[in-house]
ChimeraX commands (.cxc) that place a marker at each C-alpha (Angstrom):
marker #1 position 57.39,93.31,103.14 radius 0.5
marker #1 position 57.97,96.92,104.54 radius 0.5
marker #1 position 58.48,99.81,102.10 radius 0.5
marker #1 position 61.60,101.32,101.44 radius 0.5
marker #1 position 62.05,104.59,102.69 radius 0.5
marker #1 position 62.68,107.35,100.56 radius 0.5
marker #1 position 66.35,107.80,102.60 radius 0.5
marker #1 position 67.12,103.61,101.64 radius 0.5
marker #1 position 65.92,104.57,97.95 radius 0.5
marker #1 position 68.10,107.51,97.71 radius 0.5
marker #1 position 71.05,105.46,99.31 radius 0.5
marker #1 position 70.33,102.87,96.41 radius 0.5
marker #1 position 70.49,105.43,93.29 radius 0.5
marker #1 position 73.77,107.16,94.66 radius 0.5
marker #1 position 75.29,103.36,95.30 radius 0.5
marker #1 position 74.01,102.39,91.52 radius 0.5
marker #1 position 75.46,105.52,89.49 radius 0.5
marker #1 position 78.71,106.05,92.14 radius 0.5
marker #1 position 80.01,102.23,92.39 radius 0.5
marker #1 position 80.97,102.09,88.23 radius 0.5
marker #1 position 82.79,105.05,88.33 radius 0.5
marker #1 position 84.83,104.37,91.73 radius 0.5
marker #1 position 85.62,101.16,90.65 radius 0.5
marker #1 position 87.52,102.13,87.19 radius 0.5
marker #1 position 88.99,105.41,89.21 radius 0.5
marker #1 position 90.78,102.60,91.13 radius 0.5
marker #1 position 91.41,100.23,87.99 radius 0.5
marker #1 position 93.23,103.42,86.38 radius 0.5
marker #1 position 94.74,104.22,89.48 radius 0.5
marker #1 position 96.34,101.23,89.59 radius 0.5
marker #1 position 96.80,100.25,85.83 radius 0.5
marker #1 position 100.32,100.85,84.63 radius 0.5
marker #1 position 103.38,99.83,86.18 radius 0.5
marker #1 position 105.20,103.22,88.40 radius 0.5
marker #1 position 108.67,102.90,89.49 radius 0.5
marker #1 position 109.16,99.41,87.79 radius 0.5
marker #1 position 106.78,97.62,90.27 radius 0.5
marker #1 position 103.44,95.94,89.33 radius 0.5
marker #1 position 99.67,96.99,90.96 radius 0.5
marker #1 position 99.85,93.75,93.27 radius 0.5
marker #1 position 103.69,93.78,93.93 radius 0.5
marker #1 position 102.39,98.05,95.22 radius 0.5
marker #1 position 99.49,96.11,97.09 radius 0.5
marker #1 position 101.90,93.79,99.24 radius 0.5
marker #1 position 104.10,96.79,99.36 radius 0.5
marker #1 position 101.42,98.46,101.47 radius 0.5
marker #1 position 100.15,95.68,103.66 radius 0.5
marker #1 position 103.71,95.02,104.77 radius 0.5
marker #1 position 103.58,99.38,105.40 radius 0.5
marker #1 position 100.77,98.91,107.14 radius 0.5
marker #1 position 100.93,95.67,109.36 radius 0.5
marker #1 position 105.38,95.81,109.79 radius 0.5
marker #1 position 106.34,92.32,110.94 radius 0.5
marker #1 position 103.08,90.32,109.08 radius 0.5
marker #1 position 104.20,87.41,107.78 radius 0.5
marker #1 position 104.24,85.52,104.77 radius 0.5
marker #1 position 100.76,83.52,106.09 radius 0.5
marker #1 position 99.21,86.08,107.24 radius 0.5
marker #1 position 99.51,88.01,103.78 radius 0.5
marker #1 position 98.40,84.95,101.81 radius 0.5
marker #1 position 95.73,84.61,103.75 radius 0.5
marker #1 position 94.53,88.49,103.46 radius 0.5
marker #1 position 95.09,88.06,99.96 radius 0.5
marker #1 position 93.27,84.61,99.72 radius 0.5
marker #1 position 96.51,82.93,98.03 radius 0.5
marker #1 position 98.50,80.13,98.93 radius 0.5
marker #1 position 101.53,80.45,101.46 radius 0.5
marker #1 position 103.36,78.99,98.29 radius 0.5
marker #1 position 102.60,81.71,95.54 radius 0.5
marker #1 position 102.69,84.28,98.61 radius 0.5
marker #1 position 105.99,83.23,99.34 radius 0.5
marker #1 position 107.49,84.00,95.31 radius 0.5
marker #1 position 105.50,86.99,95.69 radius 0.5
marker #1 position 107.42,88.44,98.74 radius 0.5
marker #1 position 110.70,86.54,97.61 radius 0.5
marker #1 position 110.67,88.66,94.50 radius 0.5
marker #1 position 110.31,91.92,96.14 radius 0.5
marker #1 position 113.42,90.98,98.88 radius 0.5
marker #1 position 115.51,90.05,95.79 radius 0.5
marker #1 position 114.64,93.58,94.79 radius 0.5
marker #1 position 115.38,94.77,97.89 radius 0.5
marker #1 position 111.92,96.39,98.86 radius 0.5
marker #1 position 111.66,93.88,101.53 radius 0.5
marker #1 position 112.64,92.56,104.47 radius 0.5
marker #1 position 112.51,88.85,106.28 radius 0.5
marker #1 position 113.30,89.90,110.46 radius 0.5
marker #1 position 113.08,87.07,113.00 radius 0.5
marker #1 position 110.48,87.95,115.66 radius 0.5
marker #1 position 111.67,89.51,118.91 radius 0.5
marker #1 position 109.59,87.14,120.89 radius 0.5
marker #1 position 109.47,83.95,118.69 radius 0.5
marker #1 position 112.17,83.20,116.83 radius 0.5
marker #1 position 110.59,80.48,114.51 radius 0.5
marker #1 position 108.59,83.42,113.33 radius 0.5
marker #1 position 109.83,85.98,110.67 radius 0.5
marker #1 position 108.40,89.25,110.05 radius 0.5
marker #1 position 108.07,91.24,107.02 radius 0.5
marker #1 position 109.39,94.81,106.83 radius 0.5
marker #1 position 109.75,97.27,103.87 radius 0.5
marker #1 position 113.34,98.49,103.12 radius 0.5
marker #1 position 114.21,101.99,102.43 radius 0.5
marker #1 position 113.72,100.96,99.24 radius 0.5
marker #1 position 110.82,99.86,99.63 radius 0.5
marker #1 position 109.43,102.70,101.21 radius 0.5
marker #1 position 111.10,105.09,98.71 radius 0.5
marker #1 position 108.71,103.01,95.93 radius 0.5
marker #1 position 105.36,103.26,97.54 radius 0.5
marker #1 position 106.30,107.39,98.05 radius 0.5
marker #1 position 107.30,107.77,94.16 radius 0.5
marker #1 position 104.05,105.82,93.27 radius 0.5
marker #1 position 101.76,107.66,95.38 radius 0.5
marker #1 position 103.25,110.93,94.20 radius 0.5
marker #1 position 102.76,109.86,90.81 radius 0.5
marker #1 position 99.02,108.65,91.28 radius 0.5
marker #1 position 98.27,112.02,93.06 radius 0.5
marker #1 position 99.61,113.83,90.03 radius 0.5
marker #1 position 97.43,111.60,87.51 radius 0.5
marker #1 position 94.23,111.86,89.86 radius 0.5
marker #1 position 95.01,115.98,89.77 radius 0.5
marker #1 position 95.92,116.06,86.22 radius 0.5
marker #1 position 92.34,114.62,85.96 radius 0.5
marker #1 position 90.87,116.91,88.43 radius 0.5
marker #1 position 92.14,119.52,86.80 radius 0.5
marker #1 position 89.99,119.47,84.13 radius 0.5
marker #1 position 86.55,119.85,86.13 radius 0.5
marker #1 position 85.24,123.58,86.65 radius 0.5
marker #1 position 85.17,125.15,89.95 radius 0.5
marker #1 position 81.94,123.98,91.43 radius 0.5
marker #1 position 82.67,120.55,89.68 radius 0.5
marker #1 position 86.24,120.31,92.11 radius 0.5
marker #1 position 84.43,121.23,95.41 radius 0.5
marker #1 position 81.75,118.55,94.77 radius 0.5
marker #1 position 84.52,116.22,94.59 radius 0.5
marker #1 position 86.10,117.79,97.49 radius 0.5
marker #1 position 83.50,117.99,99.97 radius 0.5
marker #1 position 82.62,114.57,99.28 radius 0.5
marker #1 position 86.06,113.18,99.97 radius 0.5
marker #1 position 85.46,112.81,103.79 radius 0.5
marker #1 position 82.21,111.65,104.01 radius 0.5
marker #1 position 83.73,108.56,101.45 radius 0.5
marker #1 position 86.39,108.00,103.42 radius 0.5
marker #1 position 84.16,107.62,106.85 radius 0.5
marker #1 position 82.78,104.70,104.90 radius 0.5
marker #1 position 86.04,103.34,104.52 radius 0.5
marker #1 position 86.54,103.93,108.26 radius 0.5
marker #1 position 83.53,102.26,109.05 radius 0.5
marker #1 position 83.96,99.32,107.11 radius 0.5
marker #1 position 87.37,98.71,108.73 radius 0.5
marker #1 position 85.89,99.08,112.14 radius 0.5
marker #1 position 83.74,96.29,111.26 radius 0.5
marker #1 position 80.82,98.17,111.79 radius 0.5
marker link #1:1,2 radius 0.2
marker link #1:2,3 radius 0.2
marker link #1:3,4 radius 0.2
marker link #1:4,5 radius 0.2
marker link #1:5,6 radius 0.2
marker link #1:6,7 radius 0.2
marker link #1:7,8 radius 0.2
marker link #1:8,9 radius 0.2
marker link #1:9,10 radius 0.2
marker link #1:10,11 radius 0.2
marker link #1:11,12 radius 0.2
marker link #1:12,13 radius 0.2
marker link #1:13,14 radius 0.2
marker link #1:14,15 radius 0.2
marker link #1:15,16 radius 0.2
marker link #1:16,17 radius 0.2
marker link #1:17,18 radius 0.2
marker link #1:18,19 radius 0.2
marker link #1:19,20 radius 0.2
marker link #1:20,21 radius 0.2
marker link #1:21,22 radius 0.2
marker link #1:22,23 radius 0.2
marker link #1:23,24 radius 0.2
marker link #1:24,25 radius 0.2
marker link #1:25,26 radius 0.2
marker link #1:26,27 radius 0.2
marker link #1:27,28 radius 0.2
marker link #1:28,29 radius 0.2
marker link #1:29,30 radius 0.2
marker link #1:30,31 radius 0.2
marker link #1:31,32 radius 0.2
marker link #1:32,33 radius 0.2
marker link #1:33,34 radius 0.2
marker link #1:34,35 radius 0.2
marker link #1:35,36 radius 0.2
marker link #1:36,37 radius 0.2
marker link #1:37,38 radius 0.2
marker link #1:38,39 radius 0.2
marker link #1:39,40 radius 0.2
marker link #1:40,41 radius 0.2
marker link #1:41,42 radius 0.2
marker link #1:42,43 radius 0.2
marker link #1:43,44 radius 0.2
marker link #1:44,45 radius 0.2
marker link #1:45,46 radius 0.2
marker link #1:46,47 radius 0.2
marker link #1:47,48 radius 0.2
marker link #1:48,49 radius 0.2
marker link #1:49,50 radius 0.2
marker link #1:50,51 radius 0.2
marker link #1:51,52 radius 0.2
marker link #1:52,53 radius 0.2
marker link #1:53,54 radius 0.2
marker link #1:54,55 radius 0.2
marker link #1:55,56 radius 0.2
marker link #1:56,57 radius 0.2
marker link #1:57,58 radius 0.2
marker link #1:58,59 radius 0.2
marker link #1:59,60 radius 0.2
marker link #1:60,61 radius 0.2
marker link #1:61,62 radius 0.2
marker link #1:62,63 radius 0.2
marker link #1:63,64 radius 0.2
marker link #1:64,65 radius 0.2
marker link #1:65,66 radius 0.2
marker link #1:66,67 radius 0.2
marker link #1:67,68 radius 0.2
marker link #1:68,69 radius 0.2
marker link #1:69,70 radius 0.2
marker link #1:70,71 radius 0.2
marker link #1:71,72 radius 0.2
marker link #1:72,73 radius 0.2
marker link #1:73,74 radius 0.2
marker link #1:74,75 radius 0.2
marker link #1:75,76 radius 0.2
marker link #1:76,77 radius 0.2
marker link #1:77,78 radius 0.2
marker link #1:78,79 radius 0.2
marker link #1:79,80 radius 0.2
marker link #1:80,81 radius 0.2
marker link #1:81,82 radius 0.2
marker link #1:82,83 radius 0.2
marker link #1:83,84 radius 0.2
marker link #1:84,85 radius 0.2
marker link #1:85,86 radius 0.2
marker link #1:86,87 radius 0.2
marker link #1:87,88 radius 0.2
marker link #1:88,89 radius 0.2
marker link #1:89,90 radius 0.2
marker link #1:90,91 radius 0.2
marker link #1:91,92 radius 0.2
marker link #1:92,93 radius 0.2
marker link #1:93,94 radius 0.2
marker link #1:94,95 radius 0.2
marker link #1:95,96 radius 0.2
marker link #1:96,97 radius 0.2
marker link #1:97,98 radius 0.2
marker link #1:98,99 radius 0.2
marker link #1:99,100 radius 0.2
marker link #1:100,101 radius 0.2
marker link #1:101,102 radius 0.2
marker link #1:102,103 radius 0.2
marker link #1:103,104 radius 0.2
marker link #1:104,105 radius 0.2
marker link #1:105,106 radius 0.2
marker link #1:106,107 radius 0.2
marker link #1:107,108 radius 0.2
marker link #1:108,109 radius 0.2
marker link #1:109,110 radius 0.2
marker link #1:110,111 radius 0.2
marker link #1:111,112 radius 0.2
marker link #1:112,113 radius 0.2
marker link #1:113,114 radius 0.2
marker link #1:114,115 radius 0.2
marker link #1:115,116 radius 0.2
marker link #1:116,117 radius 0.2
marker link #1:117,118 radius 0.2
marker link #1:118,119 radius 0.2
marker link #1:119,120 radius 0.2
marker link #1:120,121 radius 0.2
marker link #1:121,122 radius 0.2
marker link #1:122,123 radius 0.2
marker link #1:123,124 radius 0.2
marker link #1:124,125 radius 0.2
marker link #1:125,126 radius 0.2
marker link #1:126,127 radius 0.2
marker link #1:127,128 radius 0.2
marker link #1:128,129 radius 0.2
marker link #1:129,130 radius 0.2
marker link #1:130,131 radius 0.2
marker link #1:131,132 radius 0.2
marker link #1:132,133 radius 0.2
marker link #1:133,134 radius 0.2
marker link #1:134,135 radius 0.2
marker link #1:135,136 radius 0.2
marker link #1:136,137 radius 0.2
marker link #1:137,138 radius 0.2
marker link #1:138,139 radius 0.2
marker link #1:139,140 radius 0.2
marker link #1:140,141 radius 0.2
marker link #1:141,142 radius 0.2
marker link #1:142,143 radius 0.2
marker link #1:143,144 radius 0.2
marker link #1:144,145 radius 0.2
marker link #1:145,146 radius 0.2
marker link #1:146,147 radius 0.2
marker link #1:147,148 radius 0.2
marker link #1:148,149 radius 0.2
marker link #1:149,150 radius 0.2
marker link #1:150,151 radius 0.2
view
């Protein structure tokens, strides 16, 4: 079996010490309930942001839940008027998902309010502590990238 290189071993170490702490940034990130929506009801919210006109199948399966429970899921959030059921342009026996203005004016208030608890937190690091943090912002997010390149 080949070696690892020292580059592989490095990779390792980082991974090991940086994955615990990324992983409860996101739990707390997450946790409590902004602008009276829960974390997955503000996880739909941005799928439907990000893909307008996915449909109720299509989210289920993303999510790796039933069309049934997908379906309360995304009735509950039209009731609330986040959401929108449009018919399809082209196919009219499909119907699209879109957020509302309401909708959209909830994911804004939550993000602003996330971004003021991650800075509140940031906050407290000195000044060579917040330009760590800084300059490794982009290369994280180029994993990201990758990743949904499918590279």
């Amino acid at each position: 079996m080949p070696q690892a290189t020292k580059q592989q071993l490095d990779s390792m170490a980082v991974a090991d010490s940086l994955r615990p702490t990324l992983l409860r940034l996101g739990r707390e990130l997450r946790r409590e309930k902004i602008a009276g929506v829960s974390p997955h009801q503000v996880a739909l919210l941005v799928a439907i942001k990000y893909a307008p006109g996915v449909t109720v199948g299509e989210l289920a399966a993303k999510e790796n839940v039933s069309t049934a429970a997908m379906s309360k899921r995304v009735s509950r959030l039209e009731r609330d008027g986040l959401v929108a059921r449009t018919k399809s342009e082209t196919d009219r026996r499909c119907v699209g998902l879109t957020l509302t203005e309401d909708g959209q004016r909830t994911l804004r208030r939550v993000r602003s309010r996330r971004t003021a608890w991650l800075a509140s937190r940031l906050g407290a690091l000195t000044s060579a502590e917040l330009a760590a943090v800084g300059a490794a912002a982009e290369p994280l997010a180029r994993l990201l990238e990758r990743e949904e390149r499918g590279a």
